[in-house]
C-alpha positions as CSV (number, residue, x, y, z in Angstrom):
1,X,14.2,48.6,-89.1
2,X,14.4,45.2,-90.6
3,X,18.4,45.6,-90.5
4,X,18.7,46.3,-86.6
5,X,18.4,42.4,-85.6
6,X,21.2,41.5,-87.7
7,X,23.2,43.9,-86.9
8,X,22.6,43.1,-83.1
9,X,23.7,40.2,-83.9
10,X,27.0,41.5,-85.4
11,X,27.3,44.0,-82.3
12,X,27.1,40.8,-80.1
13,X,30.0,39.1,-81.5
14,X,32.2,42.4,-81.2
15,X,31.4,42.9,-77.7
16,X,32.6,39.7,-76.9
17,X,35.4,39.9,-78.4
18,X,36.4,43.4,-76.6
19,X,35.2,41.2,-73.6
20,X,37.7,39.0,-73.6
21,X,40.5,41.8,-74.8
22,X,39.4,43.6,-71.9
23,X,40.3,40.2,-69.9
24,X,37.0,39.8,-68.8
25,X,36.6,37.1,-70.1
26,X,39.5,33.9,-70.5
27,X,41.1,33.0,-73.6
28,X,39.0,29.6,-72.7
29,X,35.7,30.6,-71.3
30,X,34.4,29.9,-74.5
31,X,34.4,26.5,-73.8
32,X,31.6,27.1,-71.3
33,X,29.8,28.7,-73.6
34,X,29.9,26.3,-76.0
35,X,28.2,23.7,-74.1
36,X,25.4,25.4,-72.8
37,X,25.5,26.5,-76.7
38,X,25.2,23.0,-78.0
39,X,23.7,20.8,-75.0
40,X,21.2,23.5,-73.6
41,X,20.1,26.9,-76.0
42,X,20.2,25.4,-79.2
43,X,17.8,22.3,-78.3
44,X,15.6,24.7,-76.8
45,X,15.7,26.6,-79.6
46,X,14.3,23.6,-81.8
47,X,11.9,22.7,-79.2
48,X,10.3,26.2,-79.5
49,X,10.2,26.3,-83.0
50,X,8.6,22.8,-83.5
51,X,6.1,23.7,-80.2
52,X,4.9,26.9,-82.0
53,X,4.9,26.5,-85.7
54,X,3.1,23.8,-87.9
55,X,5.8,21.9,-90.2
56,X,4.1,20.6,-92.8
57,X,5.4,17.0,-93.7
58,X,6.1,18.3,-97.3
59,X,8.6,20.4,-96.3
60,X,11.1,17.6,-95.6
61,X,11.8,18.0,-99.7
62,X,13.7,21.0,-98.0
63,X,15.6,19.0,-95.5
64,X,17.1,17.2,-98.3
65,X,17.6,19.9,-99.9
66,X,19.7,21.1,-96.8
67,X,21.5,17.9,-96.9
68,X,22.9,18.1,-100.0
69,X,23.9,22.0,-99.6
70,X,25.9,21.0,-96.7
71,X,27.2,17.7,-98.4
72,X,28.1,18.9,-102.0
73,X,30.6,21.3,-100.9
74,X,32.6,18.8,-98.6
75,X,33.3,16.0,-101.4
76,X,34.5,19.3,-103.6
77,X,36.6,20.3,-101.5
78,X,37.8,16.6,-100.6
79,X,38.8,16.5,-104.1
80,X,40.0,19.7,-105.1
81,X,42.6,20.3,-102.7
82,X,43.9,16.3,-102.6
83,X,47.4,17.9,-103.1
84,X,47.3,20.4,-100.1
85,X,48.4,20.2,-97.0
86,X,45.9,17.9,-94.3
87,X,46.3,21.4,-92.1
88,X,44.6,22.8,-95.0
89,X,42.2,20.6,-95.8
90,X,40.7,20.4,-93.0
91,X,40.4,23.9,-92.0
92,X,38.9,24.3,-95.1
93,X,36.1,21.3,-94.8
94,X,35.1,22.3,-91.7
95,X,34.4,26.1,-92.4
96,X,33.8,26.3,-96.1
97,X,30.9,24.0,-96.1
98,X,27.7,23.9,-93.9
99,X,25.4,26.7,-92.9
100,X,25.0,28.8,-89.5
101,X,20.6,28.4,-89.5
102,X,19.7,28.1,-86.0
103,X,21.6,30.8,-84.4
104,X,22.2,33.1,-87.3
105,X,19.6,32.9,-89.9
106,X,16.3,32.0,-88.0
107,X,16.8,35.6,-86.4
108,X,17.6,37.4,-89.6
109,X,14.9,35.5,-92.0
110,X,12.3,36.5,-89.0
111,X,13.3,40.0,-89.2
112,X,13.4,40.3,-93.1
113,X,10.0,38.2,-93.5
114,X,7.9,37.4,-90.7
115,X,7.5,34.5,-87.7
116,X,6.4,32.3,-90.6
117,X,9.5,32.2,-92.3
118,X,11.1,30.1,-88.8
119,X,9.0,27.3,-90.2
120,X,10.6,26.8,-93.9
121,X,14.4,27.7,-92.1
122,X,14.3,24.9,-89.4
123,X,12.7,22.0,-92.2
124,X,16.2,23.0,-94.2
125,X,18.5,23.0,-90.8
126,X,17.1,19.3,-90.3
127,X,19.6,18.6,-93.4
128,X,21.9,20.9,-92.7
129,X,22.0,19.6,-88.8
130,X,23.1,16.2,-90.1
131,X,26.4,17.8,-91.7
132,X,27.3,20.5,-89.3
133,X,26.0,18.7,-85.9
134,X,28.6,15.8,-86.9
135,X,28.8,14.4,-90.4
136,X,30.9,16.7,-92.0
137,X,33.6,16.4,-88.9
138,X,33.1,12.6,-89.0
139,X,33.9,12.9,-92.9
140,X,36.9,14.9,-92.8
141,X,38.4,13.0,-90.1
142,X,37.9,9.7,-92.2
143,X,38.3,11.1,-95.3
144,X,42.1,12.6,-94.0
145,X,42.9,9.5,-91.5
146,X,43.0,12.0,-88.6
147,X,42.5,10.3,-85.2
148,X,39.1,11.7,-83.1
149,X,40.5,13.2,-79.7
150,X,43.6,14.0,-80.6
151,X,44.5,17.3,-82.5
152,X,46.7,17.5,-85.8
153,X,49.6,19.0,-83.9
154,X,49.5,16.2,-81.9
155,X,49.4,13.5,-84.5
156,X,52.4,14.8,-86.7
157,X,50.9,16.5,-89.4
158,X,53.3,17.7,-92.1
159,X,52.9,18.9,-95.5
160,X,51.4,15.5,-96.9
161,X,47.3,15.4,-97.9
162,X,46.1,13.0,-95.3
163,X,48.3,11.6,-92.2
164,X,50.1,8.2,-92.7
165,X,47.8,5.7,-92.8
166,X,48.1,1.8,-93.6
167,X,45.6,-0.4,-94.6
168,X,44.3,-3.1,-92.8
169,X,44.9,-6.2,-95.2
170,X,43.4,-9.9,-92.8
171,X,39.8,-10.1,-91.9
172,X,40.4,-9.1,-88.5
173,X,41.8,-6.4,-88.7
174,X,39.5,-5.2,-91.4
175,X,36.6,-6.2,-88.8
176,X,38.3,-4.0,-86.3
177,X,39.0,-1.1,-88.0
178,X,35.1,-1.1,-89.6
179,X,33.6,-1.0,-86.1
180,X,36.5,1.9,-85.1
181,X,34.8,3.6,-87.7
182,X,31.0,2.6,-87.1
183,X,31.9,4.0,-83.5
184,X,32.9,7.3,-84.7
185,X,29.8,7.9,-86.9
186,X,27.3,6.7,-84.2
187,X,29.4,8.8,-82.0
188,X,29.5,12.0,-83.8
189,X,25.6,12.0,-84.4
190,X,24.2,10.5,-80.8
191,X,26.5,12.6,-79.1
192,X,24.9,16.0,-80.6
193,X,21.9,16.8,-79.0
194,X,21.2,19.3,-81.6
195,X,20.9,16.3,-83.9
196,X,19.0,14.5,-81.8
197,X,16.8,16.8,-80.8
198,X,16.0,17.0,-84.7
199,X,15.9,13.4,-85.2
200,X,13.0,13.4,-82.0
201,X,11.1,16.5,-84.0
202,X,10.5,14.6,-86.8
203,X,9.5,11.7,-85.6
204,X,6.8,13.4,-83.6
205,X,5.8,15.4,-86.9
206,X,5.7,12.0,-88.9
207,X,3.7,10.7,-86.5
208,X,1.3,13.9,-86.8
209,X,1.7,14.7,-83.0
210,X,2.1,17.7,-81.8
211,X,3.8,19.1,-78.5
212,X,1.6,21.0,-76.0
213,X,1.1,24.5,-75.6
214,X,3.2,24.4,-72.2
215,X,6.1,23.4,-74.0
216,X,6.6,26.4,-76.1
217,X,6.5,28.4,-73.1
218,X,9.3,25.7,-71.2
219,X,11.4,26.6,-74.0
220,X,11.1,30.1,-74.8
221,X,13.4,31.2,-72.3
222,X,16.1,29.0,-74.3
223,X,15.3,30.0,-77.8
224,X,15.3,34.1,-76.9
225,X,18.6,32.9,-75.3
226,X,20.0,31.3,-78.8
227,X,21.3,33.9,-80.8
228,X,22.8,36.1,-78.3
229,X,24.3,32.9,-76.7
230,X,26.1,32.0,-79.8
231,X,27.4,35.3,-81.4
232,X,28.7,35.8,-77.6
233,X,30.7,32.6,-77.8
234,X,32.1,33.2,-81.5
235,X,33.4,36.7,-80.0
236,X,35.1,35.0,-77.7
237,X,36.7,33.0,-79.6
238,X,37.8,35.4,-81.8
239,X,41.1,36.7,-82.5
240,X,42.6,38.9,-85.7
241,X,44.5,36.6,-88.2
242,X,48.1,36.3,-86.8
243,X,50.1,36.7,-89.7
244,X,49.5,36.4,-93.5
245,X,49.3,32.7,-93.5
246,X,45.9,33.2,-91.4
247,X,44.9,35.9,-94.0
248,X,44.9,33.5,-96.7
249,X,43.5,30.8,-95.0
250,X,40.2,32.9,-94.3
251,X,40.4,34.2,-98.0
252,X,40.4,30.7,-99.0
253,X,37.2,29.5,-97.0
254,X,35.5,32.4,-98.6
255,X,36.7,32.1,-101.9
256,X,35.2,28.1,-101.5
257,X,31.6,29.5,-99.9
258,X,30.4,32.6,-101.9
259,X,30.1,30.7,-105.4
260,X,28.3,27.7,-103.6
261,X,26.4,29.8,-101.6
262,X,25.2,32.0,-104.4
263,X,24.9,29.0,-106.5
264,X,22.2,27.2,-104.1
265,X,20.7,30.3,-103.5
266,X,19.6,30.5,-107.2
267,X,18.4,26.4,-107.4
268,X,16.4,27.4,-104.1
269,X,14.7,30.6,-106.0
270,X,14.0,29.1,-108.9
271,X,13.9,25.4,-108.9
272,X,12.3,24.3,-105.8
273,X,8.8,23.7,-105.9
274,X,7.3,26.0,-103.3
275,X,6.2,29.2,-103.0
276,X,7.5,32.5,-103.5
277,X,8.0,32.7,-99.2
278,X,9.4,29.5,-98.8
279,X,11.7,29.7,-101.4
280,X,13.0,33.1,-100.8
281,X,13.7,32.4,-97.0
282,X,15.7,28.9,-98.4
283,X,17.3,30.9,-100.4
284,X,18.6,33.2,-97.7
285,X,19.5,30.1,-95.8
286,X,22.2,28.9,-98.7
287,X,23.4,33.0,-98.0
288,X,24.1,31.9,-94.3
289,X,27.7,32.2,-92.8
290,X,30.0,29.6,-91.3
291,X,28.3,27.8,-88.8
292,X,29.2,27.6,-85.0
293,X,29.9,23.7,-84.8
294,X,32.5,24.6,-87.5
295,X,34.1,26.8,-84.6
296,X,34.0,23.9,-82.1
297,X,34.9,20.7,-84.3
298,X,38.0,23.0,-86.0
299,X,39.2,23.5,-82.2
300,X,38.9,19.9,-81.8
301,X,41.3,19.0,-85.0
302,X,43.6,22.0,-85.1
303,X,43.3,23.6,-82.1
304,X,42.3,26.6,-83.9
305,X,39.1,28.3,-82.4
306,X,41.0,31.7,-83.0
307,X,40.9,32.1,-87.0
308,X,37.3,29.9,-86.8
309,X,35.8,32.3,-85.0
310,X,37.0,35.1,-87.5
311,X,35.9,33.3,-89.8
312,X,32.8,33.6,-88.6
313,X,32.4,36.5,-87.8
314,X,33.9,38.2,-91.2
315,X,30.8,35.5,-93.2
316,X,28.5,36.9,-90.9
317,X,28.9,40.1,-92.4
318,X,28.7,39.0,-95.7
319,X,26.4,36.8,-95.5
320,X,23.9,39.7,-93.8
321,X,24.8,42.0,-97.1
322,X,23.8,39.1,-99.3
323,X,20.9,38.5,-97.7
324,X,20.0,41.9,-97.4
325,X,20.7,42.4,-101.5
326,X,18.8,39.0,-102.1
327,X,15.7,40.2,-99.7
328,X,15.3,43.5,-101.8
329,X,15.8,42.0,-105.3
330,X,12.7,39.8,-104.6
331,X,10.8,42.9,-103.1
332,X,11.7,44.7,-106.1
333,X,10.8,42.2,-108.3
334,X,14.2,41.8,-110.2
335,X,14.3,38.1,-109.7
């Protein structure tokens, strides 16, 4: 029984992708989705989970923790591939780093080990949320000189490792091109209300305040709404790899995500300081899949919702048999 959520989830993304073959659905009515995704279900989301659990200030230690699973594999990557193509690189720093928690694993880790494992999950997205929400698309566009707002195929990107990029060498122009990028960063993280809504969470939980009863009931609507919301919008966006180029590419991202992913999942089992629960539903966090702002921000640089959303969709499914496998090793008792 513990399986059928998941796999709901799974059935979900499918069906709206038959949607949209069907022509039902537009090849760009995922954009709709997406911002009631982002701006409206997934704050709700955090809302209700804050309004009906107690986060225990301690639990932070796993917001860092989040951080750095959702950081680590960026700078790798950033490093690795400094001879590839920026087309390349980028697909590959927005979709094999960062974690799919709020619309993929708080539904799963619920269904394999209770409400109380929502609690452990979100204080991890918090760190997560700062990567996926905007740093890790602030970071590759810096990190590759790619210009916000404008896609690579609009900015003539060719086989080099970053786009042409020069320098600035007098004080003003040093002084200009700092705030350009002080704009960005500020822009990438106010502008997601995800984020935000995190940043606003803890605050109140720092301050030992607590959000009233009515409130959880407000959002509930929006956080039953979350998960069906966003495997609906990945299905849309989905498309079958177009030619063997695509094939690769996907390969690539997973190739990059199922040694880091099983590589946190171990530190989170046995090096973090909490118990048995908590640790095991962080470690099926690091298991997650490719998470939906990866989708959005890789349309945003490549124009390539298509072969996100597969990607997507094809970690979802191994993430769930990961998890699955992780979730009855520690029932077993093997680790």
């Amino acid at each position: 029984m513990t399986l059928l959520q998941p796999i709901a989830l799974l059935a979900i993304i499918i069906a709206g992708y038959l949607f949209k073959r069907c022509r039902l659905f537009g090849q760009r009515d995922y954009r709709i989705i997406q911002v009631m995704l982002f701006d409206l279900v997934l704050p709700g989301a955090i809302v209700y989970s804050f309004a009906t659990n107690p986060h225990d200030p301690s639990l932070l230690w796993l917001s860092a923790f989040g951080f750095v699973v959702a950081l680590v594999p960026v700078l790798v990557i950033f490093s690795a591939t400094r001879h590839s193509p920026v087309t390349q690189r980028a697909f590959l720093m927005l979709n094999a780093t960062g974690l799919n928690i709020g619309c993929f694993c708080f539904p799963v880790v619920q269904a394999f080990l209770g409400e109380q494992a929502i609690v452990p999950a979100a204080m991890f997205d918090i760190g997560n949320c700062i990567m996926v929400a905007a740093g890790t698309n602030v970071m590759t566009q810096t990190l590759l000189h790619i210009q916000p707002g404008r896609p690579l195929t609009e900015q003539g990107a060719g086989d080099a490792p970053t786009l042409p990029y020069t320098r600035p060498t007098d004080r003003d122009a040093k002084r200009l091109a700092r705030r350009s990028l002080l704009r960005t960063v500020l822009k990438g993280f106010v502008g997601s209300i995800p984020f935000d809504t995190y940043v606003i969470m803890i605050v109140l939980m720092v301050c030992g305040l607590s959000l009233p009863a009515w409130f959880a009931d407000l959002f509930r609507p929006l956080s039953n709404a979350n998960a069906c919301v966003a495997m609906l919008m990945v299905g849309m966006m989905m498309d079958l790899p177009a030619n063997r180029s695509d094939t690769f590419a996907v390969l690539k991202v997973l190739a990059w995500r199922l040694p880091f992913g099983l590589a946190f999942a171990a530190v989170a089992w046995f090096l973090l300081p909490f118990d048995a629960g908590i640790r095991e539903a962080t470690m099926m966090c690091c298991l997650a899949p490719v998470a939906v702002f990866s989708t959005l921000f890789t349309d945003e640089v490549l124009g390539n919702a298509r072969l996100a959303g597969f990607t997507l969709s094809v970690s979802a499914v191994i993430s769930l048999g990961m998890m699955t496998g992780a979730h009855a090793m520690t029932a077993a008792g093997i680790i």
